[in-house]
C-alpha positions in Angstrom: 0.0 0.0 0.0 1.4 3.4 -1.0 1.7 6.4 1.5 -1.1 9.1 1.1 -0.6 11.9 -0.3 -1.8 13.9 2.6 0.8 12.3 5.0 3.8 13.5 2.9 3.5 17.7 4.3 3.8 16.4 8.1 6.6 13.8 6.9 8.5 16.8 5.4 7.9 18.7 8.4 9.4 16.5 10.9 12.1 15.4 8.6 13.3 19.4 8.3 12.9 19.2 12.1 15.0 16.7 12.8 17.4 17.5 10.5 17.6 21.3 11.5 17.6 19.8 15.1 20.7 17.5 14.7 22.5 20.3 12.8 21.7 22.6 15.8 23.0 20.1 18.2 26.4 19.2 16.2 27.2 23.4 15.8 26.9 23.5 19.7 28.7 20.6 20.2 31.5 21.7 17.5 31.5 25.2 19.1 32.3 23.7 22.8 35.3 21.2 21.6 36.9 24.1 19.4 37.1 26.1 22.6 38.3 23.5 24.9 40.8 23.1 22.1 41.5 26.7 22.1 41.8 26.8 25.9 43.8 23.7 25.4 46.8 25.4 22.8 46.4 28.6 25.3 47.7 26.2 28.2 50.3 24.6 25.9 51.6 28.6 24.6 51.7 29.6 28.4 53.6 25.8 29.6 56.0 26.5 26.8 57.1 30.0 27.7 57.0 29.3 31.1 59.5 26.6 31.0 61.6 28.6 28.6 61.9 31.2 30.8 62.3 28.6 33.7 65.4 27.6 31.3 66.8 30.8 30.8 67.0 31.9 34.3 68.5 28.6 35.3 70.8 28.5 32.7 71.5 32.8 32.9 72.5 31.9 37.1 74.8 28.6 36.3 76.7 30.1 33.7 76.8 33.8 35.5 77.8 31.9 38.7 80.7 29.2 36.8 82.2 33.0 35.0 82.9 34.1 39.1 84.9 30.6 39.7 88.1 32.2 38.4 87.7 35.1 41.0 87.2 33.6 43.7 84.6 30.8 45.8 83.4 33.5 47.8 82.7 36.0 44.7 80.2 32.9 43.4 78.1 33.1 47.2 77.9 37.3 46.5 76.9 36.6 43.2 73.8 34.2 43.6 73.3 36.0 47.1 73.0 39.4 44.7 70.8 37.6 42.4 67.1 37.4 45.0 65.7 38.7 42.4 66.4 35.7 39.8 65.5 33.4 42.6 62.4 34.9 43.5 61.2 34.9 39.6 62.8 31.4 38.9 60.1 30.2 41.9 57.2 31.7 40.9 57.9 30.4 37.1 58.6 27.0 38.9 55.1 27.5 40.3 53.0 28.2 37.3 54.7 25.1 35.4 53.6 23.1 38.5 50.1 24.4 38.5 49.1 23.4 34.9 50.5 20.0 35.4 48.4 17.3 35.9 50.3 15.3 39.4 49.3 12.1 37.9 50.1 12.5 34.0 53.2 14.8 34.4 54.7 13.1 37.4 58.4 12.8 35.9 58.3 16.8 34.6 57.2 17.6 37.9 59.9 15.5 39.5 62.6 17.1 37.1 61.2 20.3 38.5 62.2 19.6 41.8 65.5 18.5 41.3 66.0 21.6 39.7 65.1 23.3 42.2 67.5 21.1 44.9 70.2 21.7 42.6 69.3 25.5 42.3 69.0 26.2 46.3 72.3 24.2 47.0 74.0 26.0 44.5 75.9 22.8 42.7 78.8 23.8 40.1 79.6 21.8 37.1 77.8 20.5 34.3 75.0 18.4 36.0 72.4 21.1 35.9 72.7 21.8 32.3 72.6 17.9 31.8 69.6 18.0 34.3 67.8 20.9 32.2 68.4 19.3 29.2 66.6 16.4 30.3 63.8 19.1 31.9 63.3 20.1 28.0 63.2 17.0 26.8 59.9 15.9 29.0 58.5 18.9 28.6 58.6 19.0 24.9 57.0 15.0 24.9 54.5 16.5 27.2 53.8 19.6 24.6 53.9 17.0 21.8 51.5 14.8 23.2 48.4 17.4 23.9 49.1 19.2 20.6 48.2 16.1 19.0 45.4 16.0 21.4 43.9 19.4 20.3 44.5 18.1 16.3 41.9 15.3 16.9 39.8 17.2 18.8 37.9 15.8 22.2 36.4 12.6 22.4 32.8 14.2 22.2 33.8 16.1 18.8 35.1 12.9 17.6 32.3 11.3 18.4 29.8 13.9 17.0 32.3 14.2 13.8 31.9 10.3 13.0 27.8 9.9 14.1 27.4 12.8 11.6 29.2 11.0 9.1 27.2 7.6 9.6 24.2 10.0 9.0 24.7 11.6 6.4 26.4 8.2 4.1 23.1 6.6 5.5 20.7 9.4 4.6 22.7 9.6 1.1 22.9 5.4 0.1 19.0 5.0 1.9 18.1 8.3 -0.7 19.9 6.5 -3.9 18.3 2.9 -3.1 14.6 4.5 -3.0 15.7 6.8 -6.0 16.6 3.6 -8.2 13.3 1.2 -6.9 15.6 -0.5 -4.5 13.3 0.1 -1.6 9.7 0.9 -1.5 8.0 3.4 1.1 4.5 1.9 2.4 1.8 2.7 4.8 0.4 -0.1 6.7 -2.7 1.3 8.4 
């Protein structure tokens, strides 16, 4: 039995509804990811330049500090004495790295952190902090790499959305081609 004519209006009707519905609902849910992911390459911008600068002050007091060994070992206490300053902004930089961390996912950067920080207060000589901050970098940057390539694919709800949509729309598009072509047959059974 063939549909009635009068039943193909409200048929449109809700079809356009659902269809303007689930468009509606994918925008808000594509709107929310992209600004988690924007919020996500904000924190990933601020981590990097804060452990840069973390670097640089580190690596701006070792060097500063091995240049007064020639002078004398008391010249190298007046220097980093002299230097509160540098201390006072390589903590609070120290600080901000720690609070975007995540304690459980970041566990070795935050443990390189501290080290640093040992070495930094008891004021070792030689090469081991630059070997030490070298390693710092290294983690930091396999932390970096690993949530850029989180914000590329996107949060698990816009993947999601992303791939329902698809199954949709290739469903919508092959059930459309087989009714086009007499594959299928719409009938009301009253």
């Amino acid at each position: 039995m063939a549909i009635p004519e009068n039943v193909f209006p409200a048929i449109s009707a809700i079809s356009a509804a659902l269809i303007g519905g689930s468009i509606s609902f994918i925008s808000v849910v594509i709107s929310k990811e992209n600004k988690i992911s924007d919020f996500r390459q904000e924190w990933i911008d601020s981590l990097r330049n804060d452990i840069s600068e973390y670097s640089g002050i580190t690596a701006n007091l070792y060097l500063n500090s091995l240049a007064k060994i020639s002078e004398s070992p008391t010249a190298i206490e007046e220097y980093l004495a002299g230097r509160h300053d540098d201390f006072l902004k390589l903590n609070v930089t120290s600080t901000r790295i720690l609070l975007r961390l995540n304690p459980r996912e970041h566990t070795e950067l935050i443990d390189m952190l501290a080290t640093n920080d040992a070495l930094v207060s008891s004021r070792l000589k030689s090469g081991e902090w630059r070997t030490h901050l070298t390693h710092l970098t290294t983690i930091s940057s396999e932390i970096l790499r690993k949530e850029w390539k989180r914000v590329k694919r996107g949060e698990i709800t816009y993947q999601l959305t992303k791939w329902v949509s698809l199954a949709g729309l290739l469903s919508a598009i092959i059930f459309s081609c087989l009714y086009y072509f007499n594959h299928i047959s719409i009938s009301f059974i009253p």
